[in-house]
N, C-alpha and C positions, 0 to 999 in steps of 0.2 A: 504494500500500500504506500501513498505518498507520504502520510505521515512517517515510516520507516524511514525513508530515504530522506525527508527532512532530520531526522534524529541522527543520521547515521552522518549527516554532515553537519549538523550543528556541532557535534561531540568536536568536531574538530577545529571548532571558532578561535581556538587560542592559537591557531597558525599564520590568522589573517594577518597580511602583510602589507604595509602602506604602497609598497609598491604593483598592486596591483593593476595601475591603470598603466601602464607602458605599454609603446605602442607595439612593440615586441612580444606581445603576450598575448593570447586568443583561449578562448577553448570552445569544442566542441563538444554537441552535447544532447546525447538521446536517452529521454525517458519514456519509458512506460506507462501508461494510465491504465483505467477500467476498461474493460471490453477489449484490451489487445488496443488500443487505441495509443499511438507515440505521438511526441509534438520533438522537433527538432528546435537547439536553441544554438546561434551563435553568438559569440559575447566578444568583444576589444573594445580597448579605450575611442572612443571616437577620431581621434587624433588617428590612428588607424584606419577606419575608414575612411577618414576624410582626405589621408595619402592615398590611397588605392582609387577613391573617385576622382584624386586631380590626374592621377594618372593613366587611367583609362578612360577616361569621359574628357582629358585636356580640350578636344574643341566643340563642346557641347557642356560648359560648364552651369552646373545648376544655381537655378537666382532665387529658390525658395525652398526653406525646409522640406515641402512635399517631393519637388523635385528631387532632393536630396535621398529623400527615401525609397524612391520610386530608383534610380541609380545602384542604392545600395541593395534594395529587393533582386535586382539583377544582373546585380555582380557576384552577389551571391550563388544565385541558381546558375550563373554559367560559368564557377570555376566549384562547383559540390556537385561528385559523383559517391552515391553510398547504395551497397547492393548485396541484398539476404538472400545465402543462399544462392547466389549466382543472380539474383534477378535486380534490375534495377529498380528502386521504389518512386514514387512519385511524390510532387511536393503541394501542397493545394497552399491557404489562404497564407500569406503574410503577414508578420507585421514588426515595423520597425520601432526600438522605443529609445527617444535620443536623450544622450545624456553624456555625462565626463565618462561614464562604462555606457557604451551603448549594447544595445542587445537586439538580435535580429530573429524571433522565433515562427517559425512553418509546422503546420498541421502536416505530418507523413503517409502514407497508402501504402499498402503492399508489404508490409512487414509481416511475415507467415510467423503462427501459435509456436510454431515449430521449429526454430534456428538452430543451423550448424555452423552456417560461416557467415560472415561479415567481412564487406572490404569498403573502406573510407576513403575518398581524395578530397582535402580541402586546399585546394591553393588561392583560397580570396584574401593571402595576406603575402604571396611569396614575394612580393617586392618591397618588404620590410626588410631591414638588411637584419638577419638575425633570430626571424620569427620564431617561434616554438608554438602550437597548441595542445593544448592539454585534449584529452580526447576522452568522454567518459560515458557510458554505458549503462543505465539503471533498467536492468530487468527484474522482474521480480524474482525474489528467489535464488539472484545470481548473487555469485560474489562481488564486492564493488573492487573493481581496477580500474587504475591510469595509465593511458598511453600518450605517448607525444609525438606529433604530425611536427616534422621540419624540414629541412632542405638535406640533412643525411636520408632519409626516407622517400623522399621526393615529396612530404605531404599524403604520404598515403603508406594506409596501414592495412595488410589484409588479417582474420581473427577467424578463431577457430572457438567450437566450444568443448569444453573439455571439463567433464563432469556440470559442476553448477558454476562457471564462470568461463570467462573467453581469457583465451592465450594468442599471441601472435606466433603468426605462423611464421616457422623458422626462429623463434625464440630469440631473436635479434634485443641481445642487452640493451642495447641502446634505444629501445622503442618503449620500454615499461616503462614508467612513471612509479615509482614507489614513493609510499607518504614518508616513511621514514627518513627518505634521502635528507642529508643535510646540504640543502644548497638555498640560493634564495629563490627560487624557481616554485620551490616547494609552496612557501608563502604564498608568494603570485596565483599559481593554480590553483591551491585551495583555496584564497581569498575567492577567486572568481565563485567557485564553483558553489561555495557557499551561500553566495549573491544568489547565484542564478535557479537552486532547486527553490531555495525560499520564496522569487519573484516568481518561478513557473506559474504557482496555485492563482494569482493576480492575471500574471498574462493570458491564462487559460482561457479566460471566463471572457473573454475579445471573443472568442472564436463561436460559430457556429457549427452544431454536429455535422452538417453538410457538405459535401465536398463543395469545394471550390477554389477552383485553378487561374490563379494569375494569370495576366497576362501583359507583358510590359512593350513599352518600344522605347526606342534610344533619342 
């Protein structure tokens, strides 16, 4: 249940780290709901996004907050590929929520009761010099792990499940995410990440049970 997943990352509020807002820092982030129902959450300091809109959108530069959103709704969808089971899922409503942490959450489709593998590509930050994302997975019943999408990886992580939690495939040390690590990174991703289960239950309730599929132009 959500309440779990909120408990199981509050416990870990004494991590949070001032530096969470760098624009070097992202995380990704799929939870579970009622009914097999997921909402996809992306998180960075806005200062992030708003490098990645000057730079892709340079001669079509946005002149109002909406526009802004509507930019980052679709910069989003055309550098996220994530696929259960070998299938690619689909992304229905958006919605962008601006802020010094901005957050970028989509309604998901296509995620089967029954997952074996998982494979993630997020490059909506790779021209960050330095990026890392935190990559995090709430299913119910699983174990909760961290992975990090970066330029060693190319941004993309493929996952296996093994027993009641996902492993990456090929065991690549360098792609876990452990809380224990002492580095300042640790801070950063838990900060975020404690942000974002807490705000999900808030942003949810935006959405309608219906599908509905964006649709943007440049």
């Amino acid at each position: 249940m959500m309440y779990k997943k909120i408990l199981f990352i509050g416990l870990l509020f004494i991590t949070l780290a001032a530096k969470a807002h760098q624009a070097d820092v992202s995380t990704t982030m799929l939870v579970e709901r009622e009914n097999n129902t997921w909402v996809l959450q992306i998180s960075a300091s806005l200062t992030a996004f708003q490098q990645e809109i000057r730079t892709h959108f340079s001669e079509t530069p946005y002149k109002t907050p909406e526009e802004f959103q509507q930019m980052v709704l679709y910069h989003i969808q055309n550098n996220l590929h994530i696929s259960f089971n070998g299938k690619d899922i689909s992304f229905g409503k958006g919605v962008v929520k601006l802020g010094h942490e901005t957050k970028v959450v989509f309604e998901v489709f296509g995620i089967p009761s029954e997952i074996n593998s998982v494979l993630v590509k997020n490059s909506a930050f790779k021209d960050i010099h330095r990026n890392q994302s935190a990559l995090v997975l709430f299913k119910e019943g699983f174990n909760k792990k961290h992975f990090v999408l970066n330029n060693d990886n190319n941004h993309t992580l493929e996952l296996k499940v093994n027993g009641k939690g996902f492993v990456e495939l090929g065991e690549k040390k360098a792609g876990l995410f452990t809380i224990g690590k002492a580095s300042g990174l640790t801070g950063m991703f838990i900060g975020f990440v404690i942000i974002l289960v807490i705000s999900m239950i808030a942003i949810s309730r935006l959405f309608r049970p219906e599908k509905m599929i964006m649709r943007h132009s440049r």
